[in-house]
N, C-alpha and C positions, 0 to 999 in steps of 0.2 A: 431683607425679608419683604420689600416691595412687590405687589405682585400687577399683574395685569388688568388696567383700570376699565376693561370690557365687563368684568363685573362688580365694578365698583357699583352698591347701592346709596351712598348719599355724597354730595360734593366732596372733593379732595380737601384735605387740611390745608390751611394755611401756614404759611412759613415765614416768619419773619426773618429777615438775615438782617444783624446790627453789626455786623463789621463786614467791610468788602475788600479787604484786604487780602483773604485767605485764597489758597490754591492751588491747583498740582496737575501737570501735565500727565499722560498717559498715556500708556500703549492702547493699538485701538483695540484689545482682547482684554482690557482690565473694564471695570463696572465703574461708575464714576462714584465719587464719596465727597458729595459738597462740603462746606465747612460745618464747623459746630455753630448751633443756631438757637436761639428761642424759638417753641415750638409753639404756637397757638393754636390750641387742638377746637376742632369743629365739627357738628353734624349739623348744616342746615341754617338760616341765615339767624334761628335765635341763638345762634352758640354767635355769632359776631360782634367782637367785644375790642376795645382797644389794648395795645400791647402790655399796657398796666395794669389793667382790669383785672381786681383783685389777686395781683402775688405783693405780695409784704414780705419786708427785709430788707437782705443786704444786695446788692451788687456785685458779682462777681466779674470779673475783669480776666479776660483772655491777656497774658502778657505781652503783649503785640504793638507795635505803632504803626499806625498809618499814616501817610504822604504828608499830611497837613496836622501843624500843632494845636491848630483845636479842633481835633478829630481825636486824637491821639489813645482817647480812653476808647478801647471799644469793651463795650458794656454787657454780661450777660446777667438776665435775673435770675436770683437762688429764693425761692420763696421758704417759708417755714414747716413745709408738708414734705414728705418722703415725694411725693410723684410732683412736685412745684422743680422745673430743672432750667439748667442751661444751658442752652443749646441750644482731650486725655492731653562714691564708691571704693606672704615667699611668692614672688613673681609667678605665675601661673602659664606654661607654655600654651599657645593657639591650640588648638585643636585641628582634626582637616578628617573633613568628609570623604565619600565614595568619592564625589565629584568633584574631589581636591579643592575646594572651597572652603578655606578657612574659618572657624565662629569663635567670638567673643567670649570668655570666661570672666568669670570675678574673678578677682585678688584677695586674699585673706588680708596682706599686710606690704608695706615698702618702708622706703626708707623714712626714719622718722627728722625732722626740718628745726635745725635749731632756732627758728622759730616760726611764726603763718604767715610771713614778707616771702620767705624760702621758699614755702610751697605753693604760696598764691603766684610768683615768679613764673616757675616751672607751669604749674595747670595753665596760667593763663595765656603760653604759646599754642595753648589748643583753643583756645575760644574763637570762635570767628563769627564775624557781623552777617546776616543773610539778608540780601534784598530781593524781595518777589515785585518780578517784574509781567505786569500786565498788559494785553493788547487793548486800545483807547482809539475808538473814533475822532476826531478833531475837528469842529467848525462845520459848515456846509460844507464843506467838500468829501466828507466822509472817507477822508484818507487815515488807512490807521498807524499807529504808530506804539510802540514799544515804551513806558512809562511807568517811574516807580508806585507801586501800589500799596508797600509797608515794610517793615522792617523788622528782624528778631535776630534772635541768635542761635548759635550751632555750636558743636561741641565735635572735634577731630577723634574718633576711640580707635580706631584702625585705620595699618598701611597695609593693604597685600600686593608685592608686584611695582605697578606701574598704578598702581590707584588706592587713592586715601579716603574713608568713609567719613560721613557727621550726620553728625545724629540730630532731628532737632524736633520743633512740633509739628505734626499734619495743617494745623491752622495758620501756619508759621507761611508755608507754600504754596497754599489750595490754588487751582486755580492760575496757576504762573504758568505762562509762554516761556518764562527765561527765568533762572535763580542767577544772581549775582552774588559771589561769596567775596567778603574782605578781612584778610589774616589778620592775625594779630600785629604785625608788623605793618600794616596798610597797604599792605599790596594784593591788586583784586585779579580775580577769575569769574570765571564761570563753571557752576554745576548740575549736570548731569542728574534728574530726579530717579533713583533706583527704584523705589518706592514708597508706599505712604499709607498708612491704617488709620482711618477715619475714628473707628471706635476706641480708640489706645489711645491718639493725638497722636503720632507716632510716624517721621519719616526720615527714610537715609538719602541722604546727595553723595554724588562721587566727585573729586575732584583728582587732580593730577599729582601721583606721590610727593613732588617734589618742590608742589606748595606746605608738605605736610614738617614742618621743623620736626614737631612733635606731637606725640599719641596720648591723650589723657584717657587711664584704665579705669574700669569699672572698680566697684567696691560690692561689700555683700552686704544689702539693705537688711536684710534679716538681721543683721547684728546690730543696729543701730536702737537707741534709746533716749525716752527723754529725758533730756540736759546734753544730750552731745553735743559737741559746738560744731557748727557747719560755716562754710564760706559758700555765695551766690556768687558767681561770675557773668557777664553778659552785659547787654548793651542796652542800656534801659534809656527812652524819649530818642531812640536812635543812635546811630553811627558818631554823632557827636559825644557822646556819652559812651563810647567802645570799650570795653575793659572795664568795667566799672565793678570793682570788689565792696560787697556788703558782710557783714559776721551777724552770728545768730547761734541758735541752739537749735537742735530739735524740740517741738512742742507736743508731735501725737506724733509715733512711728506710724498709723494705721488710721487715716478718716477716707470715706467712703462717700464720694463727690456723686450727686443725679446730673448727669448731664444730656443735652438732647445733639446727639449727632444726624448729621441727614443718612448716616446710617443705621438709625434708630437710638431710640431710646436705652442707655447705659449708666451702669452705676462706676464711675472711677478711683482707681484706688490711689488713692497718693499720699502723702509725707507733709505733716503741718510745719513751718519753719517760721521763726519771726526774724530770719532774713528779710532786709527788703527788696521784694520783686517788683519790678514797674512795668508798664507798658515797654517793650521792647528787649524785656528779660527772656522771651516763651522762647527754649529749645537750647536757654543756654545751661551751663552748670553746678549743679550744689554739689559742695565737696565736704570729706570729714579733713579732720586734722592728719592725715597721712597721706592728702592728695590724691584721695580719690575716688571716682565718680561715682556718689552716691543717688542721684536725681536726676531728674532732666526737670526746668523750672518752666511751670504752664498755667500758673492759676491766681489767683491773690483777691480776697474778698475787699470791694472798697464799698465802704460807708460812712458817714460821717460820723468822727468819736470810734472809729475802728480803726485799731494800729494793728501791724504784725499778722496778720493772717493768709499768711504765702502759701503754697503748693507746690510740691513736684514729683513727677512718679517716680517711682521708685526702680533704682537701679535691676534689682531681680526682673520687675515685671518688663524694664526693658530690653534685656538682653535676650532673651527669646525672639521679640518681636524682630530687633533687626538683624537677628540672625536668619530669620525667616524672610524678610524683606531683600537682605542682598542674596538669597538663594533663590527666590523663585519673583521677587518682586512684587509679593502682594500678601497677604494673610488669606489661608483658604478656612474658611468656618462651613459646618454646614448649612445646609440649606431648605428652611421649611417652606418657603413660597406662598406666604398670607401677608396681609399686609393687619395693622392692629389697633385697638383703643381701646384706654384702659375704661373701666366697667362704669367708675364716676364720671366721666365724659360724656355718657350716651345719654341723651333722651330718653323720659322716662317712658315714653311712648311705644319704645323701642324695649323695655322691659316689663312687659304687664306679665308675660307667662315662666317671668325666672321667679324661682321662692323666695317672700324676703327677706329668709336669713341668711342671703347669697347678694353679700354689698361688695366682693372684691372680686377681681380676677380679668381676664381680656379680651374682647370681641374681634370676632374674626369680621374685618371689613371689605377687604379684597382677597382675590384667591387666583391663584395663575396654574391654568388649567392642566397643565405639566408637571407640574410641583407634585412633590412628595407628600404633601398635606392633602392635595386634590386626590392621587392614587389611594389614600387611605380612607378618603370615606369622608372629609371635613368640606362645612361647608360655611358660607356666609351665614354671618349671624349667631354661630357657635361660638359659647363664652368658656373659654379654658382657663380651670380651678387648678391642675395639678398636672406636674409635667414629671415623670417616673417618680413621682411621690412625692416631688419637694410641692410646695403651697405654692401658687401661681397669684398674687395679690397686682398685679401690672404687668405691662409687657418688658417693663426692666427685669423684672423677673425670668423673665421668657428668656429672652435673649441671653440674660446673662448662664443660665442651667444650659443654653444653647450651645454657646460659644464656649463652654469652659468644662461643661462636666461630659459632654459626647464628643463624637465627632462622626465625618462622615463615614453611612455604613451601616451605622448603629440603628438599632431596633429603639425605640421610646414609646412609651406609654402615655398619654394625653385622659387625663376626665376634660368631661366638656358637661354642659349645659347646652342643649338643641329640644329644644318647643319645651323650657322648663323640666325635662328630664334629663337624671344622669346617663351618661352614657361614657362608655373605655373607645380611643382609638389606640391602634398600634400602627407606630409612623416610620418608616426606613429612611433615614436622612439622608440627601443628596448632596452632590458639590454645587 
């Protein structure tokens, strides 16, 4: 939703980025989607505040390592407020498209394991180590060179053909020149980035079928409940630590993570588990007692005197995604062309003509003169309460009724506030 900073009216936001590890190469027709970041929102140099400055809590921790062991935590804060963010399993046959391109199904059920040595066996010839490899200036001479920049893990769910997919985290590769993948067996390649969805955490690498032993199947998240017993798989403090199997249960089938991507601000849905996930766990993993894949492991709150509080999205919400990532290579959402801040951010200076029984909803800050928001009549300045009738309290709000309840095409309905009156647009989303 970035839009064109010719009319930007006050400084650009600051972005704090606390791990630099993340990354993803791309086609030169995809949009770039930095990593997931702390946001430090700004209008003007009294919003300039240090990175701490008032969020309280816990720490939440991208499951990721980086090159050097005391680095290793990279840290995002989870404050105590709804808008405080950080900043995303009977055999079932494939499926196959018009364009003969096969997608991914859940599994109701398989074989059950006379006991979780059995089936941790089997999953864990799918797990594999991922290293993002970075390009790094060197010395005066400014010659560059190719250099590990963090490590996580990947998970094999499909062979079609002559090529095997893994699935792992967006954060896991941002940003990489080169993925380096290491089997389970220890033997490495290299992979191919398919694609990568910034606001899901979400990307497929391709590698060559015949690194693939084996295929770990999805599961159907929906069925799951708390007390189920889960197993983590992945490679937590690194490649040292490859395979590394943890047990748990589920804790919350359903918690609902603020997180701040540089593709904006999102609410993520994931799976509580007191598996333990570590730094180096992000893109591997969680399994039911049937072997299979119910998670992909991306999150884990650390704080001191905080045990057990793991994350990982849920297999439902991922199968879509990279069914859509190895079809066209990118996730297509529509497109309103504003860029945003939510309403408690702005200077109050900047609000003397809204009423003040109107303390929530989102300010339009930028606007790209093309945009679908521009053709309808929106302009800087305008504070958007309600988007086809759901309550508009932040731009996680926005985005998320965006992304998830239209698509491109569609007709929407926006209330706004402009010079303190209400006002209706009707907006036709674009790609």
């Amino acid at each position: 939703m970035r839009a064109d900073e010719r009319k930007c009216w006050f400084p650009k936001k600051f972005v704090i980025w606390e791990h630099e590890m993340e990354g993803k190469t791309m086609e030169d027709n995809q949009r770039p989607e930095p990593q997931i970041a702390v946001q430090k929102h700004s209008i003007g140099k009294q919003f300039f505040s240090t990175v701490t400055g008032g969020i309280i809590g816990s720490l939440l921790t991208l499951a990721v390592v980086g090159p050097y062991s005391d680095t290793i935590l990279d840290q995002l804060h989870l404050g105590n407020q709804s808008k405080q963010t950080v900043t995303q399993s009977e055999t079932t046959k494939q499926t196959t498209s018009n364009n003969k391109t096969s997608t991914v199904e859940a599994k109701e059920t398989t074989y059950q394991p006379s006991d979780i040595a059995d089936m941790v066996e089997q999953a864990s010839k799918s797990i594999v180590g991922v290293v993002n490899m970075q390009q790094s200036n060197r010395g005066f001479s400014n010659q560059s060179q190719t250099v590990e920049s963090g490590t996580g893990s990947g998970v094999i769910f499909k062979k079609d053909g002559n090529s095997a997919y893994i699935v792992t985290n967006n954060h896991v590769i941002e940003n990489a020149s080169q993925v380096e993948i290491t089997l389970s067996g220890g033997e490495k390649t290299t992979a191919k980035i398919v694609g990568a969805d910034a606001l899901t955490d979400l990307a497929v690498l391709q590698i060559d079928a015949k690194y693939a032993s084996s295929v770990l199947e999805f599961g159907d998240s929906s069925t799951l409940r708390s007390g189920d017993q889960v197993v983590a798989i992945g490679n937590p403090l690194g490649l040292d630590f490859s395979g590394t199997v943890t047990q748990g249960i589920i804790s919350s089938t359903e918690r609902s993570m603020p997180v701040t991507t540089s593709s904006g601000e999102w609410e993520l849905n994931v799976i509580q588990t007191d598996a333990a996930i570590n730094p180096g766990n992000s893109g591997g993993a969680l399994i039911n007692t049937q072997g299979l894949l119910i998670g992909i492991n991306s999150l884990k709150i650390s704080e001191s005197g905080v045990e057990g509080l793991g994350f990982a999205i849920p297999s439902n919400d991922v199968i879509p995604i990279v069914n859509e990532l190895i079809q066209k290579g990118k996730i297509d959402r529509p497109y309103l062309g504003v860029s945003l801040e939510d309403l408690e951010q702005i200077p109050a200076q900047y609000l003397q003509d809204l009423p003040q029984n109107v303390t929530k909803g989102t300010m339009v800050t930028n606007l790209d003169d093309n945009s679908a928001a521009s053709k309808a009549g929106l302009k800087v300045q305008d504070v958007i309460i309600s988007f086809n009738g759901s309550k508009i309290e932040n731009s996680s709000d926005l985005r998320k009724n965006l992304y998830t309840n239209v698509k491109i095409g569609d007709k929407v309905n926006l209330e706004i506030y402009r010079n303190g009156k209400l006002q209706k647009i009707t907006v036709t989303l674009s790609k």
